[in-house]
C-alpha positions as CSV (number, residue, x, y, z in Angstrom):
1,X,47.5,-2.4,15.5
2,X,47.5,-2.3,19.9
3,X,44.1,-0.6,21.1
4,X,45.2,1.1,24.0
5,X,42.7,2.6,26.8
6,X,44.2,5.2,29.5
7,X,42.7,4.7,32.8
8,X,42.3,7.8,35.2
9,X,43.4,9.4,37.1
10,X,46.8,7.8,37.1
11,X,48.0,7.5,33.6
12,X,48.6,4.7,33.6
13,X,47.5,2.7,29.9
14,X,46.9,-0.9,29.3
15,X,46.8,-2.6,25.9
16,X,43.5,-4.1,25.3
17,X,44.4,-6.3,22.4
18,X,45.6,-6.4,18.8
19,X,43.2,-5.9,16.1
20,X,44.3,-6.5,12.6
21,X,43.2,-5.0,9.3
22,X,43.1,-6.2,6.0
23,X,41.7,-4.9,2.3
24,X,38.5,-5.6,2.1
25,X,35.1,-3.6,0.8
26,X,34.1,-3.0,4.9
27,X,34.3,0.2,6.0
28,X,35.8,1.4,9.4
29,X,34.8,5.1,7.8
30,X,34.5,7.3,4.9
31,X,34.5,10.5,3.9
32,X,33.1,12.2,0.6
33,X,32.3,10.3,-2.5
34,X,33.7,8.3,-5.1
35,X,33.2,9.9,-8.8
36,X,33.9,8.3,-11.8
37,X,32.9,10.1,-15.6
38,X,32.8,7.9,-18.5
39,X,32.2,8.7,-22.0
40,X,31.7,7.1,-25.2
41,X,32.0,8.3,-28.7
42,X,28.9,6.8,-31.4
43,X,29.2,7.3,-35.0
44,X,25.9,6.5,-36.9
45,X,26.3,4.8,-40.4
46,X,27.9,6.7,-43.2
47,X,27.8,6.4,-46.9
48,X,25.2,9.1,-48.0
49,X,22.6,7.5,-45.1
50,X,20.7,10.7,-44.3
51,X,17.5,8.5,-43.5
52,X,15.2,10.6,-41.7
53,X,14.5,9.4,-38.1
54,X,11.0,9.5,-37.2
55,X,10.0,10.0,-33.2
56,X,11.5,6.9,-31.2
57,X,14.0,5.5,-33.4
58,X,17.3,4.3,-32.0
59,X,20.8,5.9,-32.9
60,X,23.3,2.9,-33.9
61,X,26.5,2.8,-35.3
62,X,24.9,-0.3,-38.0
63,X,22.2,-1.1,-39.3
64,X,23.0,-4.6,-40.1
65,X,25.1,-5.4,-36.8
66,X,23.8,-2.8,-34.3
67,X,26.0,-2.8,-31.3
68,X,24.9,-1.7,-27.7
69,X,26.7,1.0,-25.8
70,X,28.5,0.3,-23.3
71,X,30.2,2.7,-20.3
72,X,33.2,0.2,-18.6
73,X,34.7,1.0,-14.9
74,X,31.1,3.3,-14.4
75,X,30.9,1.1,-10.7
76,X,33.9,1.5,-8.0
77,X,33.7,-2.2,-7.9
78,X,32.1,-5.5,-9.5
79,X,28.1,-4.9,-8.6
80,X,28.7,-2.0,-7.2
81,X,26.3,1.2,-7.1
82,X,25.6,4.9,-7.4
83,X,24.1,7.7,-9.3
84,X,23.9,9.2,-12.4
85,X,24.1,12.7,-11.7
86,X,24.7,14.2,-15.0
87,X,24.9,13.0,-18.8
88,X,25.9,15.3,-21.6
89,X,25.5,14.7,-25.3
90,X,26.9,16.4,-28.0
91,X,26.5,16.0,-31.6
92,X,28.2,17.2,-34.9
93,X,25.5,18.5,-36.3
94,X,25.1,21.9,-35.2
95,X,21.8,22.5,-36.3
96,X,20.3,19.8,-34.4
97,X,17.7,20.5,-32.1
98,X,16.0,17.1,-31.4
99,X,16.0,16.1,-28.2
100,X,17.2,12.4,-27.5
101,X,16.0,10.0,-24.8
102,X,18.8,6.9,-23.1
103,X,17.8,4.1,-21.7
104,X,20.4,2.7,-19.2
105,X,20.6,-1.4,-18.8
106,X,22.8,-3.2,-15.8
107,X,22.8,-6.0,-18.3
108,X,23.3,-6.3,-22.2
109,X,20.0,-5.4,-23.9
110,X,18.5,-6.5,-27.2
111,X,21.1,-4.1,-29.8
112,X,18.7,-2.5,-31.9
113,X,19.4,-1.1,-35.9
114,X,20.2,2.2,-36.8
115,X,16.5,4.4,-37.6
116,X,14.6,1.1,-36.1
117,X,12.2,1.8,-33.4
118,X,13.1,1.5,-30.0
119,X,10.8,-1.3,-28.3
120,X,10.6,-2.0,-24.5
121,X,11.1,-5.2,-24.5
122,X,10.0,-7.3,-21.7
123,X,12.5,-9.5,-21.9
124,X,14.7,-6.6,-20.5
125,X,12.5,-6.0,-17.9
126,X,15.1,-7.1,-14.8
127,X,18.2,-5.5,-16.4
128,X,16.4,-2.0,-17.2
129,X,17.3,0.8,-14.7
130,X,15.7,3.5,-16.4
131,X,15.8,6.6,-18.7
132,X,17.3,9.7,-19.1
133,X,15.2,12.5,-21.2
134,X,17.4,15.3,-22.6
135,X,16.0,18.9,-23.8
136,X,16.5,20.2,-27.2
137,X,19.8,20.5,-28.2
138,X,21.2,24.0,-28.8
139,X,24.5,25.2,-30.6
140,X,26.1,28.1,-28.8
141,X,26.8,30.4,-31.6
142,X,25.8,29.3,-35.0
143,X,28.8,31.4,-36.8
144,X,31.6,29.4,-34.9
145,X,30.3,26.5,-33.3
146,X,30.7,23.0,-35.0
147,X,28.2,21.2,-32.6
148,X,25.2,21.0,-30.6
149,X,24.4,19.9,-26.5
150,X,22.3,19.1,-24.1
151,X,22.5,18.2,-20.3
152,X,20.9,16.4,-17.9
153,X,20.8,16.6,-14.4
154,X,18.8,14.4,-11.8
155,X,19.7,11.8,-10.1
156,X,19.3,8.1,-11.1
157,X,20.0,5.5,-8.8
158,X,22.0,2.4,-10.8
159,X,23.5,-1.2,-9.5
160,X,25.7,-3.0,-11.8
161,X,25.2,-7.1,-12.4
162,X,27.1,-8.9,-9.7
163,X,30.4,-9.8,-11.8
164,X,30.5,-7.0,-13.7
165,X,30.8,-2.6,-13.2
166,X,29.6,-1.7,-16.7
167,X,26.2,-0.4,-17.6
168,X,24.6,-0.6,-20.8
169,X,22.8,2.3,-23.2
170,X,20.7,2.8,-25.9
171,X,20.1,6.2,-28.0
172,X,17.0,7.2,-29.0
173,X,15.6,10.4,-30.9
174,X,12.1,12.0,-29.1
175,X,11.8,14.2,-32.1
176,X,12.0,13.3,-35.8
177,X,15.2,15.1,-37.5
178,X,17.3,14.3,-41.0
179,X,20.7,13.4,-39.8
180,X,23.9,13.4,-41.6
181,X,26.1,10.5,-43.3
182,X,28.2,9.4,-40.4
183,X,27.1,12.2,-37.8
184,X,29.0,11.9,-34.8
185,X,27.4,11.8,-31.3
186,X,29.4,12.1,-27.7
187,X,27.4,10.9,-24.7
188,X,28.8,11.3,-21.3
189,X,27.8,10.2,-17.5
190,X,28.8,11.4,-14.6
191,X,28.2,9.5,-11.7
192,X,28.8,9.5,-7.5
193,X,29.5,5.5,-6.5
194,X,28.8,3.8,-3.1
């Protein structure tokens, strides 16, 4: 690409030099955001487990191998940045009206069991980026509706590890509640990136 200059009063222009430009994450300009939404689908253990869960315990797909959540391609690029600006989570239990709690990790945290306690660990400390608290969860009519929701809205500032553009979660209850065998649960972020 020639930068060109026009010099007055005559017209006349002059070619300045020749600047070249390549792919790379420096930016001449930008305008607007990036957005990216990312969802995941948790399905706690089934087989007549209806174990009550008292304040604080964690939501897990096992009890015996607990697995972390995890929301992929969440950063524009690896380490990048940005915001949570809203979360949703749904659940197939229309009745429910607990209100749940997720802790979001830039790096893999402890998994922790199905209806075990959530700990802050201080081992996490560094990879820990904070919490989301969610209100009750309501059902919008209780003839026809099959689930209940909440939202969040904020804004949580996040930074993924250096090689990577996932962030981690973990689900817990604020409010003791008897779940279902296998109840479902939908959590969803929404987020603006750098």
């Amino acid at each position: 690409m020639a930068i060109t200059t026009v010099l007055a009063p005559s017209g006349v222009s002059t070619v300045l030099g020749t600047v070249g430009l390549s792919a790379s994450e420096l930016h001449l300009g930008e305008f607007g955001t990036g957005c990216s939404v990312v969802s995941v689908d948790i399905t706690r253990p089934a087989g007549g487990d209806v174990n009550l869960y008292a304040l604080g315990d964690c939501i897990n797909t096992s009890v015996g191998s607990p697995t972390v959540i995890s929301f992929p391609n969440i950063a524009r690029v690896n380490g990048g940045s940005g915001y949570v600006v809203k979360a949703r989570l749904l659940t197939d239990q229309k009745s429910n009206v607990a209100q749940f709690r997720v802790h979001l990790f830039h790096t893999t945290p402890t998994a922790i069991a199905d209806n075990s306690p959530y700990l802050l660990l201080w081992a996490n400390r560094a990879n820990r980026i904070g919490y989301l608290d969610f209100p009750p969860m309501t059902t919008e009519d209780g003839t026809n509706s099959t689930a209940a929701y909440s939202l969040w809205t904020g804004q949580i500032h996040y930074k993924c590890a250096s090689a990577s553009r996932i962030i981690y979660a973990v689900l817990e209850t604020k409010t003791a509640f008897t779940p279902t065998s296998g109840q479902g649960f939908y959590l969803e972020l929404s987020v603006d990136n750098n």
